[in-house]
Phi, psi and omega in degrees: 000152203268183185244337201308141180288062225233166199257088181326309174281185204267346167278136161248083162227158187187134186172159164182176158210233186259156137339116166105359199241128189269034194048130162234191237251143183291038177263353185267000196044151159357129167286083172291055133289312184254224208216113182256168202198127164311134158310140167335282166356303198304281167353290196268357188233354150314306197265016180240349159264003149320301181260031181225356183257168187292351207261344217271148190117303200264179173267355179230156181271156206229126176233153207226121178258031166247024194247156171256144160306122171276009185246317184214160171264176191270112191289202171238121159241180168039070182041005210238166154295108185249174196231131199258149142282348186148170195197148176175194184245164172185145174310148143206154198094225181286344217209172168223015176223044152269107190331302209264028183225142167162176183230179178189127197211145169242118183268152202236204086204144190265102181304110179070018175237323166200213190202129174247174153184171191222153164223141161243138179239132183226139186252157162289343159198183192290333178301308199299322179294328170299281184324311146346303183253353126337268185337301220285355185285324187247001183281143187248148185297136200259162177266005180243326231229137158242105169228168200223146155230127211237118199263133186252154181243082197253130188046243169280343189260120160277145177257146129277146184231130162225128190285094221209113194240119171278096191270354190234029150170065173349091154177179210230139134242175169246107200265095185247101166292139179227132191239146177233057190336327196281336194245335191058029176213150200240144200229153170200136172282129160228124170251143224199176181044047209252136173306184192281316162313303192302296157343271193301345197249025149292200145169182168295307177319308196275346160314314166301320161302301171299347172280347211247338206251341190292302178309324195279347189276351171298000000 
């Protein structure tokens, strides 16, 4: 299975912010004072529900929408009130019954404005976590897809964004990743299905903030 950093179900949704928390919305940005870090939490209570989930096995990830998010309750982005839909596991990497390899994402959405979701992704080792955001690094453009990548700089914290506009069924998202090489683990925001306004009157920079200010709020 490829490790590339793709939004494995058929929703391109993604968000989040902490457990018990209803999240805010980035417009105030980030405190870039403090030091961001995946929560601990996310990590551990991800990988102890891993082999014990319906996802652990299969090749695609299984998501269950009576399930509660371990990363977040449904924050607010783009100003907006978000909902969560569902959550669940999935492989990543070579195998799909590896403890220490798997992905895990709580899925989102916004009624007529967009489709969110936050994913953590944990690899079993450093070639593998490298090579991931390589791939996500590189991604390149489609005769369906425009997409841009981009490096953003919010406080003490790199962000990667890749910028992403559909021209042949018009609307755009956005994908900001934060890798944590010591952990081996990658968390990536996506809000998807944004009208063309919406689209622009985005950007990377404020993607980034908000994955940043989600972590720190973790």
């Amino acid at each position: 299975m490829s490790r590339r950093l793709t939004i494995a179900a058929a929703t391109l949704a993604f968000a989040l912010c902490t457990a018990g928390c209803s999240g805010d919305d980035a417009s105030d940005g980030p405190d870039t004072s403090k030091t961001t870090q995946i929560p601990t939490s996310w990590i551990n209570d991800t990988k102890k529900g891993w082999p014990k989930s319906d996802g652990f096995g299969s090749t695609i990830p299984v998501y269950d929408a009576h399930a509660d998010c371990l990363l977040a309750d449904a924050p607010t982005l783009m100003s907006t009130e978000t909902e969560l839909t569902d959550a669940g596991w999935g492989p990543f990497g070579d195998t799909n019954d590896d403890p220490a390899s798997f992905r895990y994402a709580c899925n989102y959405y916004a009624e007529d404005s967009f489709t969110a979701s936050l994913e953590l992704i944990k690899s079993a080792d450093s070639a593998s976590e490298k090579s991931a955001v390589a791939d996500f690094k590189s991604t390149e453009s489609t005769s369906v897809q425009d997409n841009t990548v981009t490096t953003e700089t919010v406080g003490d914290s790199t962000v990667y964004v890749l910028q992403r506009w559909y021209p042949t069924n018009p609307q755009g998202a956005y994908l900001a990743l934060y890798d944590e090489p010591k952990s081996r683990a990658t968390v990536i925001l996506t809000l998807g299905s944004l009208s063309k306004k919406d689209f622009k009157n985005y950007s990377p920079h404020k993607a980034a903030e908000q994955l940043i200010t989600l972590l720190q709020a973790g």
